[in-house]
N, C-alpha and C positions, 0 to 999 in steps of 0.2 A: 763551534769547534769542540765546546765539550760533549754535547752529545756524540761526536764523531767520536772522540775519543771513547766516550761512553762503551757504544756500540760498539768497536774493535775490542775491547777490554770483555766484554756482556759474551762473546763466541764462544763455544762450548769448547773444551779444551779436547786435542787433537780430534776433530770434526775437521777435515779439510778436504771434505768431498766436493765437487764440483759444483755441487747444487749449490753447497753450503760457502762455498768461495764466491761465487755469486750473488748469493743473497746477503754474505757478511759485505760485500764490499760498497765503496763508494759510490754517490750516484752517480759521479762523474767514468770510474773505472767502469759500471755498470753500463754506460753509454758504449762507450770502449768496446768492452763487451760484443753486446746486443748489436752494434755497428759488423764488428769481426764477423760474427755468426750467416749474417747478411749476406753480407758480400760474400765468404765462403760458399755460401748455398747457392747465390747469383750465380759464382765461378764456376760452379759445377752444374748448374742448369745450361749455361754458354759453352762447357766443356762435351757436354752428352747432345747438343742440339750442334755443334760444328763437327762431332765423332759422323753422326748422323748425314750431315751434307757433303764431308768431303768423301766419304764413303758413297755416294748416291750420284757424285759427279762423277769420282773415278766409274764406275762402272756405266752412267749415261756416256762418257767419252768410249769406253773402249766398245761399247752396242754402234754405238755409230759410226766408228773407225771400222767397225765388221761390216757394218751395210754399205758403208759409204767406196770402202777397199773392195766390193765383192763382184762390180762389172755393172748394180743398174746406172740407167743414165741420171743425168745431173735434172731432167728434169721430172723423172718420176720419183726420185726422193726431192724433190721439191714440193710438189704437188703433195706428197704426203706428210710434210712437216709444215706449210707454209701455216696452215691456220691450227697450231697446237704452241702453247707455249715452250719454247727451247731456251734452253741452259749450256751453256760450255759450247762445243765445238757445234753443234745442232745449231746454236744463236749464231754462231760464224759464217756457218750454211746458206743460212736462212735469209741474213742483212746478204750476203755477198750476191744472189743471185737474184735478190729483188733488186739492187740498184742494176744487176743485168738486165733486168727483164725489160726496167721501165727507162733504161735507156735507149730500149729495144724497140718500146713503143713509138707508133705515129709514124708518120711519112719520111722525118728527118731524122733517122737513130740520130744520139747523141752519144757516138764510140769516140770522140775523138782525144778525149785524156777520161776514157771510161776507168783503165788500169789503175787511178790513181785515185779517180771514186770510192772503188773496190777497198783498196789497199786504204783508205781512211774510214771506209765504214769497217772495217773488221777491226781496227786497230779500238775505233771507238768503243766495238764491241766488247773487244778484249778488255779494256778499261772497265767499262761497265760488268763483267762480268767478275773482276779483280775485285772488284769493289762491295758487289752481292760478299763473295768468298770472303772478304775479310771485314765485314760487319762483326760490332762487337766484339775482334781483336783488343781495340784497344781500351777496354773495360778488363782482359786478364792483363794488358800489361799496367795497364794506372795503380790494381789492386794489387799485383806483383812488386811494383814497386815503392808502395806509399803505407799496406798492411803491417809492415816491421816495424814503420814507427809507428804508426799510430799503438799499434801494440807495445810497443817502446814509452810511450808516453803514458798509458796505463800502467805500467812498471811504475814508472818515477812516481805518478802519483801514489801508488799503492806504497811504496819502500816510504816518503812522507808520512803515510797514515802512521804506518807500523814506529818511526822515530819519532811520531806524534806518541803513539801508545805507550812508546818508551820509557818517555819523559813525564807523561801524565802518574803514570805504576809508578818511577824510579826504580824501575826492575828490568834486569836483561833476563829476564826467565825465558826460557824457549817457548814457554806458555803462552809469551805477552807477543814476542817477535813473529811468532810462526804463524800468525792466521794474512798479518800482512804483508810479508814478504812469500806465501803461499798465494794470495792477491795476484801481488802484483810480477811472480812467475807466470801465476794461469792468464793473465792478459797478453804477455809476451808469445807464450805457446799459443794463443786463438790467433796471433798476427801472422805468429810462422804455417801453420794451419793452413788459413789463408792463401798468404802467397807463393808456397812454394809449388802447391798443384797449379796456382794461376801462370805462374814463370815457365814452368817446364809444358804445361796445356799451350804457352801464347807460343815458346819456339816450335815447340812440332807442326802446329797449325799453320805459322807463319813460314814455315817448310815446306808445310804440303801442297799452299796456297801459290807458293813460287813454282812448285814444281806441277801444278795446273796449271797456270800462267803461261810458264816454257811449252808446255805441252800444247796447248793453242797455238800460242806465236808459230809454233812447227808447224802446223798444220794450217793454219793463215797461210804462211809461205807457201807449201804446196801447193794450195789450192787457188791461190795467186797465179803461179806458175802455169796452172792448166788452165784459166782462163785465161791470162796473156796468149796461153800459144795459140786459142780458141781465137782472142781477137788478130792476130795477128795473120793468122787465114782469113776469117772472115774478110781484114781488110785488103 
């Protein structure tokens, strides 16, 4: 403890640069720290890498909504997507007309609750596709919600050091105060740092992700609908 105290006393007087707030503090607030910095850069690695996908869906949805809207038949954009990896409304396409096909197959089609095949493989898909989209959501919302305190508890221990330093001096100089409760502010601000791009990154995403979500189930439905009315001739 005295060396702690030591050290807090030993900091060059108004030095409260960043570095220097870092390297005077605790190794515990130092963890603190080093933890914050992390996760902040994590957040924004998952922030620039979901900018990236829902951006790449929206526009794979609306290519497809163009070819798929534009008169060819159902089963030459089949043939052209069957064997390419599909995402979003393309994987809806794709699942919905192979359980057509292969109920199609052999002597004895199997139409007889085909509609309801259909209508669980897309729904699957849509799951599965909800689920691609929202990977690693819940990595901004845990750091959105848990970075305040942990940064919070870097404070307390930092203001401790500083009413350690106090008491060891028996001096309130702003000389002896100011390196630990500069501390254990800068631990506070790396929390907030942290979580508030994680907070406002997890609702907009958790936004977009709904409103690709919706955007499928519509177009499930549609496409529902015209093969219903396809079986419904058929039979």
């Amino acid at each position: 403890m005295e060396t702690l105290v030591q050290s807090t006393l030993a900091a060059p007087e108004g030095d409260i640069s960043f570095f220097s707030l870092f390297w005077q503090a605790h190794i515990v607030v130092k963890i603190v720290m080093v933890g914050l910095l992390v996760s902040s850069v994590w957040c924004w690695a998952i922030i620039v890498d979901k900018v990236m996908l829902v951006g790449r869906t929206r526009r794979q949805m609306s290519r497809f909504e163009t070819v798929f809207w534009s008169g060819q038949s159902l089963e030459e954009l089949y043939g052209t997507l069957h064997n390419r990896v599909n995402h979003s409304m393309a994987a809806l396409f794709v699942a919905a007309m192979r359980e057509w096909k292969r109920s199609h197959e052999g002597p004895r089609p199997a139409i007889g609750s085909l509609q309801q095949r259909i209508d669980r493989v897309m729904d699957v898909t849509i799951q599965r596709e909800a689920e691609r989209l929202e990977s690693r959501l819940l990595i901004l919302a845990t750091v959105g919600s848990a970075a305040p305190f942990i940064g919070l508890f870097g404070t307390v221990w930092g203001i401790m050091t500083a009413f350690q330093a106090i008491a060891a001096s028996e001096s309130t100089n702003l000389a002896v105060v100011a390196p630990g409760i500069a501390e254990a502010l800068f631990a506070t601000a790396l929390g907030l740092l942290a979580a508030i791009p994680a907070v406002i990154a997890y609702n907009k995403f958790a936004s977009d992700v709904g409103k690709a979500v919706a955007r499928m189930e519509g177009f499930a439905d549609e496409f529902s609908a015209i093969l219903s009315r396809q079986i419904d001739e058929r039979g």
